[in-house]
HTML snippet that shows the backbone in 3Dmol.js (N, CA, C, O; Angstrom):
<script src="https://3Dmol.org/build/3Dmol-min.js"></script>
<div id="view" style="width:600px;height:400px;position:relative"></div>
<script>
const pdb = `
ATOM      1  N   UNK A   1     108.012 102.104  91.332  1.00  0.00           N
ATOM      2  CA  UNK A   1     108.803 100.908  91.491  1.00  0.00           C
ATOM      3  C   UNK A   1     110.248 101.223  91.130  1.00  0.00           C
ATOM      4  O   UNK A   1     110.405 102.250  90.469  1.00  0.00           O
ATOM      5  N   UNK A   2     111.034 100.710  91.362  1.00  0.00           N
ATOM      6  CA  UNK A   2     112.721 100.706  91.723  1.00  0.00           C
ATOM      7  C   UNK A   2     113.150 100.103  89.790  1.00  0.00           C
ATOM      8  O   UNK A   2     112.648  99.185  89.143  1.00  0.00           O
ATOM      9  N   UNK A   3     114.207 101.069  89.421  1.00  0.00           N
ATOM     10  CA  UNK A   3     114.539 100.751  88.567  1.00  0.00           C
ATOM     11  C   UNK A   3     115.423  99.658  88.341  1.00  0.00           C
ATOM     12  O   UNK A   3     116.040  99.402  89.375  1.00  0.00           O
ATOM     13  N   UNK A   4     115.744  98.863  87.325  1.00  0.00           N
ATOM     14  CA  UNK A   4     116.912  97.711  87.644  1.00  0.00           C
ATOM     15  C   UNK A   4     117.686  97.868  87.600  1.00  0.00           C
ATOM     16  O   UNK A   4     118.404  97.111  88.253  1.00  0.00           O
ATOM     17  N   UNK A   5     118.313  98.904  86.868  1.00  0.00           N
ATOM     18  CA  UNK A   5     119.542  99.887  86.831  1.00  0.00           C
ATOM     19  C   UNK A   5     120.064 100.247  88.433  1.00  0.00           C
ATOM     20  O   UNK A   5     121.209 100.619  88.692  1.00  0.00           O
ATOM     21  N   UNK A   6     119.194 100.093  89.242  1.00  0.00           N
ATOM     22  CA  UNK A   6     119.740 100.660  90.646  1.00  0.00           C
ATOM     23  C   UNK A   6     120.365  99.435  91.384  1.00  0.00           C
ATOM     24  O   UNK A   6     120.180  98.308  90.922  1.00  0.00           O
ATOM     25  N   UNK A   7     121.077  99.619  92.483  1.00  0.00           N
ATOM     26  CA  UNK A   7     121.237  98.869  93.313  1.00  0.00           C
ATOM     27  C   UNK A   7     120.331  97.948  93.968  1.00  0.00           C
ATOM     28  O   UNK A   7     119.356  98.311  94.626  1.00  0.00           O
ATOM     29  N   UNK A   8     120.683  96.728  93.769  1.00  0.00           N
ATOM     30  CA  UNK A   8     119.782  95.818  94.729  1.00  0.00           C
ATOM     31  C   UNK A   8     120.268  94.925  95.201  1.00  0.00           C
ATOM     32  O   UNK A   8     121.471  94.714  95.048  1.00  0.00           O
ATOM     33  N   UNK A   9     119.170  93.815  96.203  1.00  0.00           N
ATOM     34  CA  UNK A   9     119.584  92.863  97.010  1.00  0.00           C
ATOM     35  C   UNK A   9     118.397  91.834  96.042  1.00  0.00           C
ATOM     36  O   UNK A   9     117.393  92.208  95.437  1.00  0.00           O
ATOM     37  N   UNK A  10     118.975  90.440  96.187  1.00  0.00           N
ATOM     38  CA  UNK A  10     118.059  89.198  96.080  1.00  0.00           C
ATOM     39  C   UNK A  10     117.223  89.003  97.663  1.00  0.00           C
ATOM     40  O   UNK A  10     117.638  89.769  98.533  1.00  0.00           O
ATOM     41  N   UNK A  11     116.614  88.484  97.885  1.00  0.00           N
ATOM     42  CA  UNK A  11     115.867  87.679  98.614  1.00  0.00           C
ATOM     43  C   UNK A  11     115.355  86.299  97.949  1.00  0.00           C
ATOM     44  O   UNK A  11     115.442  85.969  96.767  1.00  0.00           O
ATOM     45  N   UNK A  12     114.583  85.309  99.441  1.00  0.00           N
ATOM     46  CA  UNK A  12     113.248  84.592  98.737  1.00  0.00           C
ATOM     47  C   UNK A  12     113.333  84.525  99.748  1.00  0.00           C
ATOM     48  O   UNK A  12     114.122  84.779 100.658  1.00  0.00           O
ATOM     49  N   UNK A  13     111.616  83.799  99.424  1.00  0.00           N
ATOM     50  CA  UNK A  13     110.538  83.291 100.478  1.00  0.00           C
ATOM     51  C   UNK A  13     110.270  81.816 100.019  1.00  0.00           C
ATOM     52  O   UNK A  13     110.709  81.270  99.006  1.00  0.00           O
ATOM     53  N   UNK A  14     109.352  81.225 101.106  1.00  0.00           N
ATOM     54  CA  UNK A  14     109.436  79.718 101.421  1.00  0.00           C
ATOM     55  C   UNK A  14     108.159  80.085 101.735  1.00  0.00           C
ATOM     56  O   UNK A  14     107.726  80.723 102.694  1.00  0.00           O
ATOM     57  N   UNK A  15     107.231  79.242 100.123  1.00  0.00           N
ATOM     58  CA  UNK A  15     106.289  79.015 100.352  1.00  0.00           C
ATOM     59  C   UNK A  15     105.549  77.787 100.419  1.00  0.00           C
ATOM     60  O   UNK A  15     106.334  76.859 100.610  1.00  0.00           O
ATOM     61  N   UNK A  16     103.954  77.275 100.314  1.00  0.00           N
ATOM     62  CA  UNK A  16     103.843  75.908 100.108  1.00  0.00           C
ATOM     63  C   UNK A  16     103.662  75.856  98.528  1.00  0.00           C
ATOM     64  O   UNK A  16     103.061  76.822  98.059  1.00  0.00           O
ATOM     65  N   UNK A  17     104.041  74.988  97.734  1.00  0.00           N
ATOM     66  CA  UNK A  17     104.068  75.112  96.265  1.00  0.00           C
ATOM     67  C   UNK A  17     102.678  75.165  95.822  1.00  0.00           C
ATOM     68  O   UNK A  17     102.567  75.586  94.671  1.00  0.00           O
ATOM     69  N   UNK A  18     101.463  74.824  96.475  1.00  0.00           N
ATOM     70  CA  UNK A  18     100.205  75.327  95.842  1.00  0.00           C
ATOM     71  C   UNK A  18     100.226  76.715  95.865  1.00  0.00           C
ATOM     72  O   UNK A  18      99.618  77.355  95.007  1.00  0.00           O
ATOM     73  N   UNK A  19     100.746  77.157  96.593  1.00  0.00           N
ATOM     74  CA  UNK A  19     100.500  78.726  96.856  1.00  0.00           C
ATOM     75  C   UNK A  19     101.525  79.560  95.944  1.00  0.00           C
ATOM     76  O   UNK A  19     101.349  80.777  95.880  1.00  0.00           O
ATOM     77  N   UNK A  20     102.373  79.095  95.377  1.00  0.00           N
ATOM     78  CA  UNK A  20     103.154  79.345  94.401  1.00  0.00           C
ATOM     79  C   UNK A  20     103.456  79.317  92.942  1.00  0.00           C
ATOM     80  O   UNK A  20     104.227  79.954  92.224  1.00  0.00           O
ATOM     81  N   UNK A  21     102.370  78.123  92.699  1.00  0.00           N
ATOM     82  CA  UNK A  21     102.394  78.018  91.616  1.00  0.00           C
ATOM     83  C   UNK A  21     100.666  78.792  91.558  1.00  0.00           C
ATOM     84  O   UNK A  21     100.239  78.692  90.408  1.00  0.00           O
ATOM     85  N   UNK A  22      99.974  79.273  92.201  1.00  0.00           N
ATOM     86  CA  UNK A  22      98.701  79.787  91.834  1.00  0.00           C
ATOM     87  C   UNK A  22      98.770  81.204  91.601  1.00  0.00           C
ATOM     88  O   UNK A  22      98.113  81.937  90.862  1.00  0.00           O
ATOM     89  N   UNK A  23      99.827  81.450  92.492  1.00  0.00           N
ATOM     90  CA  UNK A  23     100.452  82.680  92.466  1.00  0.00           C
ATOM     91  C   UNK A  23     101.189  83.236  91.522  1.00  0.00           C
ATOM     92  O   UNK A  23     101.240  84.448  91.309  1.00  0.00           O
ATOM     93  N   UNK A  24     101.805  82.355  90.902  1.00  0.00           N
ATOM     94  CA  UNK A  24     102.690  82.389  89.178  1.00  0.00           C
ATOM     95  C   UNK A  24     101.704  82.329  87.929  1.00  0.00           C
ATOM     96  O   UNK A  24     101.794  82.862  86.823  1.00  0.00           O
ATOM     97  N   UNK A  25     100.692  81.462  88.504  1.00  0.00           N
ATOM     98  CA  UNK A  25      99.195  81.612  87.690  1.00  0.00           C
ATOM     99  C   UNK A  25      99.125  82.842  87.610  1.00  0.00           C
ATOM    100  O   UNK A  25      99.961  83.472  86.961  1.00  0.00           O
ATOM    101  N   UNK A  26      97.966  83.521  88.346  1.00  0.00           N
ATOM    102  CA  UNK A  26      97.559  84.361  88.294  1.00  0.00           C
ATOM    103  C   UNK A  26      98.590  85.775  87.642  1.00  0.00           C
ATOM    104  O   UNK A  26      98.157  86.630  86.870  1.00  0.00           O
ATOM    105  N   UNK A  27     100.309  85.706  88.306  1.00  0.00           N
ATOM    106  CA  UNK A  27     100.402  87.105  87.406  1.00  0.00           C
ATOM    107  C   UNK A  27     100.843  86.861  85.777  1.00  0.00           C
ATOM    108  O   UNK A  27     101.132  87.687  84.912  1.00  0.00           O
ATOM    109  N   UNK A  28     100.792  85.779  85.742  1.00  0.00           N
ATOM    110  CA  UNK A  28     100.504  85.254  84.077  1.00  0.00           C
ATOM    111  C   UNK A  28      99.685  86.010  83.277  1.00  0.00           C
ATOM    112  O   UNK A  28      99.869  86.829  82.377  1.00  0.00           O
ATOM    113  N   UNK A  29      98.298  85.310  84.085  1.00  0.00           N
ATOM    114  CA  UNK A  29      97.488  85.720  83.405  1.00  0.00           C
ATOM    115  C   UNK A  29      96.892  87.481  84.006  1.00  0.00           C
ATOM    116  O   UNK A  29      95.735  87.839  83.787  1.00  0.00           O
ATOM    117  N   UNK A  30      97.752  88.248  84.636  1.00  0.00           N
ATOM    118  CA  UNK A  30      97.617  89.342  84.335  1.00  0.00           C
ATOM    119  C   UNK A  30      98.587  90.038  83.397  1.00  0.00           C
ATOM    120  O   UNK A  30      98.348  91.145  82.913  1.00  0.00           O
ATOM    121  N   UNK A  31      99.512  89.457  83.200  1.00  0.00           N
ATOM    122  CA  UNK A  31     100.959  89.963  81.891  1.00  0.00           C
ATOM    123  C   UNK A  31     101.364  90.169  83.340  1.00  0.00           C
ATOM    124  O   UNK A  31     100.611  91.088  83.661  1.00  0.00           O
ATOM    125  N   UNK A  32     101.852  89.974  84.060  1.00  0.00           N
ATOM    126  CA  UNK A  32     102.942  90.496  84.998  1.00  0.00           C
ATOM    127  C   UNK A  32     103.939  89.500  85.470  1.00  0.00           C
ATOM    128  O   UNK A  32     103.938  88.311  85.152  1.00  0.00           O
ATOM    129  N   UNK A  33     104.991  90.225  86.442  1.00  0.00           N
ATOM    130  CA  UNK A  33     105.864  89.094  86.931  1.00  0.00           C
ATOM    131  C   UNK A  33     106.139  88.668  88.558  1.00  0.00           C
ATOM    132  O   UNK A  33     106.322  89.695  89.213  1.00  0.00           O
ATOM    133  N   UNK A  34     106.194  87.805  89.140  1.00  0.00           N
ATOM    134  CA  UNK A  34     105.860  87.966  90.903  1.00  0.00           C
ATOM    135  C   UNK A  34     106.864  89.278  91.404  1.00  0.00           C
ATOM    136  O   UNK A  34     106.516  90.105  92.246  1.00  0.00           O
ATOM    137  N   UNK A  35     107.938  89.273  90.823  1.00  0.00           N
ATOM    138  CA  UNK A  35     108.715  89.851  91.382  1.00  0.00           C
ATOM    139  C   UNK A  35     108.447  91.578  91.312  1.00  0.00           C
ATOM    140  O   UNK A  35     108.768  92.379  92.190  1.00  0.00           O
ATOM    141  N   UNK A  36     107.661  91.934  89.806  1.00  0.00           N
ATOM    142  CA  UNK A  36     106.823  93.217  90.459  1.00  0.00           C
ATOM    143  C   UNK A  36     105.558  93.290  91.532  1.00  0.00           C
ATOM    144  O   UNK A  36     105.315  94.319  92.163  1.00  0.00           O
ATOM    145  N   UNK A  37     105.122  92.607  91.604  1.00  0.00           N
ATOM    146  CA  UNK A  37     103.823  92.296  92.198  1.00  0.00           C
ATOM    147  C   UNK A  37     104.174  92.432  93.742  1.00  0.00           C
ATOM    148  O   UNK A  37     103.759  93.122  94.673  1.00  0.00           O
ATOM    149  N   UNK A  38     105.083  91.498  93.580  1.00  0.00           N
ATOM    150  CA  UNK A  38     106.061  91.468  95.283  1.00  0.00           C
ATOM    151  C   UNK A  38     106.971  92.944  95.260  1.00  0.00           C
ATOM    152  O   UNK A  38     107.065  93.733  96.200  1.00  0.00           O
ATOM    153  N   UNK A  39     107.293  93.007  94.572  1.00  0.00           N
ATOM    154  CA  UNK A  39     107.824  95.003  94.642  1.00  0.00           C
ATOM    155  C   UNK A  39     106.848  95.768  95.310  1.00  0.00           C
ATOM    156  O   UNK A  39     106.888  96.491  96.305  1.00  0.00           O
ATOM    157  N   UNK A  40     105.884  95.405  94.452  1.00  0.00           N
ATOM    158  CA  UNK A  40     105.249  96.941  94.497  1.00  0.00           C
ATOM    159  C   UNK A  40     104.280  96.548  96.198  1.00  0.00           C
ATOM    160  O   UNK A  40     103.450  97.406  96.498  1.00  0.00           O
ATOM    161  N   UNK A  41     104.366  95.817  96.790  1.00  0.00           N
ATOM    162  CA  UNK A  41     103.481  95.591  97.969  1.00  0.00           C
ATOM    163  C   UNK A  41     104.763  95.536  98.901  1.00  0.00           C
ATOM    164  O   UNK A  41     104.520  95.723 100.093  1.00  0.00           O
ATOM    165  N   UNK A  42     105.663  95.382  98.667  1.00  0.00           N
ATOM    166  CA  UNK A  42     106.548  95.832  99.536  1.00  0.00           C
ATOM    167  C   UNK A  42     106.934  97.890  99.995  1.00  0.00           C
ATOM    168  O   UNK A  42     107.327  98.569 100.943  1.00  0.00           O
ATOM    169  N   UNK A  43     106.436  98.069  98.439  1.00  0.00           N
ATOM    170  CA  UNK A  43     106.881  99.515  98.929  1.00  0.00           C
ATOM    171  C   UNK A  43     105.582  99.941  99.812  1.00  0.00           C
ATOM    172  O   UNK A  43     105.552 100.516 100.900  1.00  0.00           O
ATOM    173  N   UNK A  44     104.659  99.535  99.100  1.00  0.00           N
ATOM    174  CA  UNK A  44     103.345  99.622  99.781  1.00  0.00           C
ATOM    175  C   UNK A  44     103.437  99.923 101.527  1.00  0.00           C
ATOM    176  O   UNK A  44     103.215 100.941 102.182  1.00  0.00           O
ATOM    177  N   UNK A  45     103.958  98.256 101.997  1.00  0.00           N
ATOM    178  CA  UNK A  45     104.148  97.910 103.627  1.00  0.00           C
ATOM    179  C   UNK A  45     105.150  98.973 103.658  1.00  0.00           C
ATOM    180  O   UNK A  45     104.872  99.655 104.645  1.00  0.00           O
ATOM    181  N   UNK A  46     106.434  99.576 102.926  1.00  0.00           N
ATOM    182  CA  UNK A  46     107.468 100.359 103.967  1.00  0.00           C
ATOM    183  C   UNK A  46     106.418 101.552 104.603  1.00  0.00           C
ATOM    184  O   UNK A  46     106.230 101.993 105.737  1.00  0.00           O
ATOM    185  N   UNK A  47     105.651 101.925 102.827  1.00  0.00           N
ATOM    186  CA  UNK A  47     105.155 103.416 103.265  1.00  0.00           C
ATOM    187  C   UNK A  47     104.368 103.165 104.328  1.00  0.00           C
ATOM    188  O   UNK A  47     104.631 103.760 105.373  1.00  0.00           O
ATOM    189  N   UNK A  48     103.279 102.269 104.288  1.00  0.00           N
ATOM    190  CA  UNK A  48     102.628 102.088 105.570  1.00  0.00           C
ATOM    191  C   UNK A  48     102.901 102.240 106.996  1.00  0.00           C
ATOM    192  O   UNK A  48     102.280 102.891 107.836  1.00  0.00           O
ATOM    193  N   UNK A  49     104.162 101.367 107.137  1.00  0.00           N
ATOM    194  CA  UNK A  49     104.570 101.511 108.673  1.00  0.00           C
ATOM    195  C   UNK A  49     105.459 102.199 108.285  1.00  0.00           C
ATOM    196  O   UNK A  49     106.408 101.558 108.736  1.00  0.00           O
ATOM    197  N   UNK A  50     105.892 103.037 107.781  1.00  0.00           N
ATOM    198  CA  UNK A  50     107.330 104.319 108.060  1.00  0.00           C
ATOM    199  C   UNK A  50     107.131 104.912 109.368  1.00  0.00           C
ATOM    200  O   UNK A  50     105.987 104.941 109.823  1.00  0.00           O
ATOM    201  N   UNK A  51     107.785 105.233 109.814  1.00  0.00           N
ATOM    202  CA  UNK A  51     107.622 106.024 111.133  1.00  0.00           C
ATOM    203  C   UNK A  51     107.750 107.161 110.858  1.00  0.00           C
ATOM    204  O   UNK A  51     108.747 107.423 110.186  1.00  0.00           O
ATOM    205  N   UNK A  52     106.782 108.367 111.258  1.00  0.00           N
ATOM    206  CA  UNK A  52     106.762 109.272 111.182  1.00  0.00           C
ATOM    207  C   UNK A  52     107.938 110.595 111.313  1.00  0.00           C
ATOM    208  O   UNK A  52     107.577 111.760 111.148  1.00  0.00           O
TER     209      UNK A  52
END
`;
const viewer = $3Dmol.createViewer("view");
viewer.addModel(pdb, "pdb");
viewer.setStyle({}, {cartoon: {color: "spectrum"}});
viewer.zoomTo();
viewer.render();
</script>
Protein backbone atom coordinates (compact mmCIF):
# COMPACT_ATOMS: atom_id res chain seq x y z
CA UNK A 1 0.00 0.00 0.00
CA UNK A 2 1.10 3.67 -0.89
CA UNK A 3 2.71 5.57 1.77
CA UNK A 4 1.09 8.99 2.96
CA UNK A 5 4.18 10.64 2.72
CA UNK A 6 3.80 10.23 -1.14
CA UNK A 7 1.93 12.09 -3.51
CA UNK A 8 -1.71 11.80 -3.84
CA UNK A 9 -5.09 12.57 -5.24
CA UNK A 10 -8.60 12.64 -3.17
CA UNK A 11 -11.47 11.01 -4.80
CA UNK A 12 -15.15 9.77 -3.67
CA UNK A 13 -17.76 7.63 -4.51
CA UNK A 14 -21.60 7.91 -4.32
CA UNK A 15 -23.00 5.37 -2.55
CA UNK A 16 -26.53 4.32 -1.10
CA UNK A 17 -26.02 5.13 2.71
CA UNK A 18 -27.03 1.53 3.77
CA UNK A 19 -24.21 0.42 1.91
CA UNK A 20 -22.01 2.82 3.60
CA UNK A 21 -22.62 2.84 6.72
CA UNK A 22 -22.38 -1.25 6.75
CA UNK A 23 -19.39 -0.79 5.11
CA UNK A 24 -17.90 1.63 7.90
CA UNK A 25 -19.35 -1.17 10.15
CA UNK A 26 -17.65 -3.77 9.20
CA UNK A 27 -13.96 -2.14 8.84
CA UNK A 28 -14.58 -1.07 12.45
CA UNK A 29 -15.01 -3.98 13.53
CA UNK A 30 -12.02 -5.32 11.72
CA UNK A 31 -9.59 -2.29 13.28
CA UNK A 32 -9.35 -0.91 9.83
CA UNK A 33 -10.17 2.17 7.80
CA UNK A 34 -12.36 2.29 4.30
CA UNK A 35 -9.84 4.16 2.86
CA UNK A 36 -7.22 1.20 3.25
CA UNK A 37 -9.59 -1.35 2.37
CA UNK A 38 -10.48 0.79 -0.77
CA UNK A 39 -6.53 1.11 -1.36
CA UNK A 40 -5.65 -1.99 -1.23
CA UNK A 41 -8.50 -3.37 -3.87
CA UNK A 42 -7.69 -0.76 -5.98
CA UNK A 43 -4.12 -1.82 -6.38
CA UNK A 44 -5.50 -5.18 -6.57
CA UNK A 45 -7.89 -4.09 -9.95
CA UNK A 46 -4.67 -1.99 -11.49
CA UNK A 47 -2.53 -5.24 -11.15
CA UNK A 48 -5.27 -7.24 -12.55
CA UNK A 49 -6.04 -5.47 -15.72
CA UNK A 50 -2.41 -3.95 -16.34
CA UNK A 51 -1.71 -4.58 -19.74
CA UNK A 52 0.87 -6.61 -20.43
Amino acid sequence: MSNAKENTAQTSVRLPVDVMREFRAICVLQGTSMQAVLSDYIYAYIEEHKKP
